[in-house]
N, C-alpha and C positions, 0 to 999 in steps of 0.2 A: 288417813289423815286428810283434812279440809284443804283444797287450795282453790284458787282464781283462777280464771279460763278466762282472758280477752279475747274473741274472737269476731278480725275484721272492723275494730271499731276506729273510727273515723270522727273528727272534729273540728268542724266549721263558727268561726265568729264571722256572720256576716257571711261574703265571701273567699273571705282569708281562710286556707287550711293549716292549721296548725297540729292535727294526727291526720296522719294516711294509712288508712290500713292495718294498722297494728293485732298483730299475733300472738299472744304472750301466756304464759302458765308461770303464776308464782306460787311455789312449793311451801309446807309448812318447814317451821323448823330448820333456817335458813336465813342469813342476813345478806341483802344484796344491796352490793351499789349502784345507784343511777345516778348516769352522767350523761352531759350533753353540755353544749355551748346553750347560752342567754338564750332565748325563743326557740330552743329547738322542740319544746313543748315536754319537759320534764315536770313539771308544777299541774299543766291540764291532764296528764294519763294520769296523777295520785288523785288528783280533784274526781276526775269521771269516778276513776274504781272506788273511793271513799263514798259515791253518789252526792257529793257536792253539786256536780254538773250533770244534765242529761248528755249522752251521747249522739252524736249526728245520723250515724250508722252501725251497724254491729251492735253485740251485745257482751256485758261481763256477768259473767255467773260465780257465785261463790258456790263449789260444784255445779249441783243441777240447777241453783236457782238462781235466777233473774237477782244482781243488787238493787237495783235501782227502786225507790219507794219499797222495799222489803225492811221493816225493821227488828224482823228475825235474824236478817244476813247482815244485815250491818252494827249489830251487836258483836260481830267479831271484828271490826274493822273501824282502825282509829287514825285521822290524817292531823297529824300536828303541823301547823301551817305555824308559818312568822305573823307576830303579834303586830297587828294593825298599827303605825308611827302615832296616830292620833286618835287611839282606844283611849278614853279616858276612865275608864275603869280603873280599880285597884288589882294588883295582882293577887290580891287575897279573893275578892270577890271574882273574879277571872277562874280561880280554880274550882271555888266552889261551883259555878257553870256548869263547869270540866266533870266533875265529878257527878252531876244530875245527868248530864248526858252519857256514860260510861255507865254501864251497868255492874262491870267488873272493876270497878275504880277503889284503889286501895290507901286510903286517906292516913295511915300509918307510914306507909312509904311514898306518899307524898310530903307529908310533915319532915321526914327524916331528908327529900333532897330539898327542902326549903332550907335546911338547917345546914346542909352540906355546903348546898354554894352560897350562904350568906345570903337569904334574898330578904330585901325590904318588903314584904308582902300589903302594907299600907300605903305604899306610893301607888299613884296612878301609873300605869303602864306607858303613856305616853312623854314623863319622867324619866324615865329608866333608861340608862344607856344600851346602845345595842346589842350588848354583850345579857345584860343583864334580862334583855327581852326575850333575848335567846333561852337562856335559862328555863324561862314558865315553858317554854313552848317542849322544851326537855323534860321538863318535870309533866307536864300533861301527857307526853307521849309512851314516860316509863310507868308512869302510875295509874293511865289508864289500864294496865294489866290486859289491852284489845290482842286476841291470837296473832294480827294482821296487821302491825303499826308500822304507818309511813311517817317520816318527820323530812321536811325541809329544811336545806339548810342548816341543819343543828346548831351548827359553831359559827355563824356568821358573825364578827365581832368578841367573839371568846378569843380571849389569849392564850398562849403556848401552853400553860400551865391547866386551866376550865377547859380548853381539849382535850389534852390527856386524863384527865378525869372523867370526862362525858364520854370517852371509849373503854375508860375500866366501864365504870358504873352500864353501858353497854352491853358489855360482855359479860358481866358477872348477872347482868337478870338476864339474858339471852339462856347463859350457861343453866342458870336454875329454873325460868318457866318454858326453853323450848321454846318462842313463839316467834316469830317471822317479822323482821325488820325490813323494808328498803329504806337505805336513808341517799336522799339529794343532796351533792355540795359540789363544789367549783374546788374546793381542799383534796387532790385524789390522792398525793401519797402517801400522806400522815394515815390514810383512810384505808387505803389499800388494803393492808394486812389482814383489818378487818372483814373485808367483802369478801364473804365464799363464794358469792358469783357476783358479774360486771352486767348490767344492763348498758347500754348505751345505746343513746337515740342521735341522731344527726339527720340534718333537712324532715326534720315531720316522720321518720320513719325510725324504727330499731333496727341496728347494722349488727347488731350481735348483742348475744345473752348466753354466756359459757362461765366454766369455772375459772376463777380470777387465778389460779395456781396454772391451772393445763394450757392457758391464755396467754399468759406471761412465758412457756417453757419454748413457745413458737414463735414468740415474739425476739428480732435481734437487729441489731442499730450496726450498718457496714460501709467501712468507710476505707479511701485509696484508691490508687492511680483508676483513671474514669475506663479503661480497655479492662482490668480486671475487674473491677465491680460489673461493670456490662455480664463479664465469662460466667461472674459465679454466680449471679443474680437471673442468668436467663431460664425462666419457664415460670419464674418465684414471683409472687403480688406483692410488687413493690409499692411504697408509701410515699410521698413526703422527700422525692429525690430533690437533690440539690445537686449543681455542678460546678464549681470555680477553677477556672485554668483546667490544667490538666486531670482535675480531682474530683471523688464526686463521693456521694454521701445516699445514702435511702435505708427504711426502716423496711422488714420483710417478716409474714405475718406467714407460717411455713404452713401445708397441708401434709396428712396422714403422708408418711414413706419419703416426706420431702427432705434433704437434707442442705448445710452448707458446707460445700468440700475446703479445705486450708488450703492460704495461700499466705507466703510469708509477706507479699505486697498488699495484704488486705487486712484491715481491724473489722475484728467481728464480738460486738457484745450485747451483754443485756438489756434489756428495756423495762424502766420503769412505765406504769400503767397510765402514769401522766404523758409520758412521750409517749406510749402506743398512743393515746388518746388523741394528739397534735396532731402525730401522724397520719391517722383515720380518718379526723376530724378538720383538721387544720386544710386552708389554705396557699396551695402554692405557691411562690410570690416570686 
């Protein structure tokens, strides 16, 4: 089975770094999520590996070959990006684009999610509310039929009801063509369920890429009297501690054989993937 090899790739606007180094293998047959805060360069590693952008340093290979200018290797690989505010094209003519560029593009099951989420397909794009922009950017991404499809964003502006839809319709072509998803969203626990494994990138670099289930089983939010938490917490990588008064609070991310011993003066519980995330990623203030 085909997968992606970054290896060491690096990426400079100017001289701003926006990737450092990054290491990464996406596997086929696999949905993952990437997350990161606003600029921590989630949007430029789907750009470089789709060959949207050259790389600064390093190289990605789909296996053994070079992507970049390959339009053998980029026939497996489709980046659905959010539809430009002031595209004045139609979203009808937009997909038709989509579909010269996709070689595997399956205009039956594109028709059928035009139909699904009610889209105006003769309005210009730059019309269309943000939900609804979101939409094409969905419908290009499932219908590309690419082994290799990253989407942005997906539900930016979709309501409660077009997101739950946009993770059936997900999963059910994941479940039937097998083919490898990341998708990008700042939405992580509605999302969660979905990711079989977690990318997350923070300051320009990947702090971790593991299974979103074995992730969450090591992950535990402890809180109570600040001498206790210190006891049970000491040797353990602590996150995101807070202390008030006598009291204190932190998130702890356990290694092989690590354990947390009971203490009837201490709460100890689960962590959703959005609080690991804060935790990780956040701020201490």
């Amino acid at each position: 089975m085909k997968k992606i090899i970054c290896k060491n790739v690096s990426k400079c606007y100017k001289k701003k770094m926006v990737l450092d180094n990054i290491n990464l293998e996406i596997e086929s047959d696999k949905i993952y999520g990437l997350i990161g805060r606003n600029g921590a360069g989630k949007t430029t590693l789907l750009s470089l590996i789709a060959a949207h952008n050259p790389v600064t340093s390093g190289d990605i290979r789909l296996d053994d070959e070079i992507i970049w200018e390959n339009p053998k290797a980029l026939e497996y690989i489709c980046f659905a990006r959010q539809v430009a505010p002031n595209n004045p094209t139609s979203a009808k003519n937009y997909l038709k684009i989509a579909s010269m560029h996709y070689p595997n593009w399956d205009k039956e099951y594109a028709d059928e999610l035009v139909k699904i989420f009610e889209l105006d397909v003769k309005t210009p794009l730059f019309k269309l509310s943000k939900g609804m922009q979101s939409m094409v950017t969905i419908i290009v991404a499932l219908a590309s039929k690419s082994q290799f499809t990253f989407i942005d964003e997906p539900v930016a502006g979709l309501d409660v009801i077009a997101r739950d839809l946009f993770y059936k319709l997900l999963i059910e072509e994941y479940t039937e063509s097998h083919r490898t998803f990341i998708i990008s969203t700042h939405i992580i626990d509605e999302a969660s369920d979905v990711f079989e494994e977690v990318i997350m990138i923070n300051d320009h670099k990947i702090i971790l890429k593991e299974n979103t289930e074995e992730l969450l089983s090591r992950a535990y939010y402890i809180s109570g009297k600040e001498e206790k938490v210190d006891e049970i917490t000491k040797g353990l990588d602590c996150y995101h501690t807070d202390t008030i008064g006598r009291s204190k609070s932190t998130t702890v991310l356990l290694k092989d054989g690590q354990m947390i011993e009971e203490d009837s003066d201490v709460t100890v519980k689960s962590v959703s993937l959005q609080n690991l995330f804060v935790a990780l990623c956040g701020k201490d203030v």
